[in-house]
N, C-alpha and C positions, 0 to 999 in steps of 0.2 A: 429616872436617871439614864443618860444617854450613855452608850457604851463608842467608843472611838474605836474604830476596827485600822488594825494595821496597814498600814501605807502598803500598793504592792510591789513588789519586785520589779525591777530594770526590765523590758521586755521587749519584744518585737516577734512578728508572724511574719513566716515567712514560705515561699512555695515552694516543694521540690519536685523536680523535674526527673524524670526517670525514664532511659532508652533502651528500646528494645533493637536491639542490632543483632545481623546474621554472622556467622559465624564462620570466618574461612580457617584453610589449611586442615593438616590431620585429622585436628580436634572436631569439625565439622561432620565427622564419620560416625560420630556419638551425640552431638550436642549440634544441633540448627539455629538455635537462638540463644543470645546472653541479654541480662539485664547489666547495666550499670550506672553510676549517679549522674546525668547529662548537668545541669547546676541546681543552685541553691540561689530563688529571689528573694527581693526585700517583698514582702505583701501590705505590711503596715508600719510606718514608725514608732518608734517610741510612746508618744504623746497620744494618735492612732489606738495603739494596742490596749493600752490603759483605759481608755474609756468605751470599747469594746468586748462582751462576752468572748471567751474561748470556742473555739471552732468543737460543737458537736460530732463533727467526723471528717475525714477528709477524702469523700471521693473523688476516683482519680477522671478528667478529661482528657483526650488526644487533642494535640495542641500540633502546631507547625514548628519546626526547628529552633531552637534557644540559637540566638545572637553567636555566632563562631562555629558551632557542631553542624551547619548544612553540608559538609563534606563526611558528616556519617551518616553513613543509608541506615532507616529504620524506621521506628517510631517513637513518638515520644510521648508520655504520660505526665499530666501533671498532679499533682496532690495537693491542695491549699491547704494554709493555714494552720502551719506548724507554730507552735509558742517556743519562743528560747528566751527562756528566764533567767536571769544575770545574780548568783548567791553569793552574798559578801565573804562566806567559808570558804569560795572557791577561787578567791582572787587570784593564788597564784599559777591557777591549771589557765587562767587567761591570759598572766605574766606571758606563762611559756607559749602559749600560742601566739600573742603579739611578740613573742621574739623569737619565731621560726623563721626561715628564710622566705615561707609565703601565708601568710594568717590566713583561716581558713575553719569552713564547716565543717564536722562531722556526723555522717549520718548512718545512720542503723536500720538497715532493712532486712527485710522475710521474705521467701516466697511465700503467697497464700492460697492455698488451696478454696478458697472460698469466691475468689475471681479468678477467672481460668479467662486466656485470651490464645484462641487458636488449640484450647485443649490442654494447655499449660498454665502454672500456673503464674501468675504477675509476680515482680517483685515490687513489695509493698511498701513506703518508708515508716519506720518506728517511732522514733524522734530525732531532735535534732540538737546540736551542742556547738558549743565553744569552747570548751573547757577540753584541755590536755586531760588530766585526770580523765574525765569521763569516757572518752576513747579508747586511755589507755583499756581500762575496767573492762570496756565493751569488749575489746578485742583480747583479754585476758579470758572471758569467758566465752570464748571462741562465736561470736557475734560474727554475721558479715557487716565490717566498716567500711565507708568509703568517705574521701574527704574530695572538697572543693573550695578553691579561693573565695574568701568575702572581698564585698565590695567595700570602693574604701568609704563608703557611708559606716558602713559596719562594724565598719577599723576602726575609726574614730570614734564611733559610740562607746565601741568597748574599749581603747584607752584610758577614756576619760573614765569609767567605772574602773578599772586599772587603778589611774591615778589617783584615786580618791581614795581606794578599799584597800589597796595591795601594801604590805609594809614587809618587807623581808626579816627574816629571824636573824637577828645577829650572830653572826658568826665566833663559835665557843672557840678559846683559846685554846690549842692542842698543846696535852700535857707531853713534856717531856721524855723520852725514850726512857732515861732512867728511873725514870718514878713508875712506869707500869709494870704492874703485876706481871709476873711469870707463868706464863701456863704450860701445862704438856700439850700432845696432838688433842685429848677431849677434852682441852678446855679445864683441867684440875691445877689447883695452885700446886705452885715447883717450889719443894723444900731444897733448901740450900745447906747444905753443911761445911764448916769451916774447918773441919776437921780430917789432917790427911790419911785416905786411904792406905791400908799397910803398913803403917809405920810402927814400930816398932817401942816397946818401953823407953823411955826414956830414962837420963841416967843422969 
């Protein structure tokens, strides 16, 4: 009996590029070099990815200036073939990325003390996202994040996973001011008594 193994996941590989630039002003007097995210390419499409193994590692090459960044002095490292896999539970941390004012990657990196370039160590990238959620989480657990605009290849791909997956929760009808519960400052329900303070026997 043949067992049917699960369809995979929405996916694409993609490169990230990582700059090492010097450091002016004050800060310079402690810190000579920074790393930060120079872009995020496509490496493989959709269709591509799917019928391609996952990338075993991804070490990094010095590469020549990414398209727009020749006007920052440094260098640049690249890392291939990052998987960003597209989960129907996450549809709506894509919603809110496709409706930022600029859609875009997130990316998670480390220094690694295990590649050292100049006696320091590289910053390394972690993985990579599309997903609001997932950024946020990152940088909730004090992760260094760093974001860069997708291409609109990418826009569109993920749209359309958007469009297919994403259903918004219907908005619950807010109850009335009068009909909730009474609470003190902790949160205990508020006895109401009908009955007037000081008054007196009645006659």
């Amino acid at each position: 009996m043949n067992e049917t193994s699960a369809p995979a996941r929405p996916a694409i590989e993609v490169d990230v590029v990582m700059r090492r630039e010097p450091v002016s002003g004050p800060m310079s007097r402690w810190q000579a070099w920074r790393w930060v995210l120079a872009d995020v390419l496509l490496h493989s499409t959709p269709d591509e990815t799917t019928a391609s193994e996952p990338a075993a590692s991804h070490e990094p090459q010095a590469v020549e200036p990414v398209e727009g960044s020749a006007e920052h002095p440094g260098t640049h490292w690249l890392f291939p073939r990052f998987r960003v896999e597209l989960f129907r539970d996450d549809a709506e941390g894509y919603f809110l990325n496709l409706n930022s004012p600029s859609p875009c990657f997130w990316v998670v990196w480390r220094p690694d003390d295990e590649r050292l370039l100049d006696g320091e160590p590289m910053a390394v990238p972690q993985t990579v996202t599309l997903s609001y959620h997932d950024a946020g989480r990152w940088l909730d657990a004090q992760e260094r994040v760093e974001q860069v605009a997708a291409s609109d290849d990418v826009t569109d791909w993920l749209r359309g996973f958007v469009d297919a997956n994403y259903q918004p929760e219907p908005k619950r009808r807010q109850r009335p001011q009068s009909f909730q519960a009474l609470t003190d400052r902790f949160g205990q329900p508020v006895r109401i008594s009908t009955e007037k303070k000081g008054a007196g026997p009645q006659r």
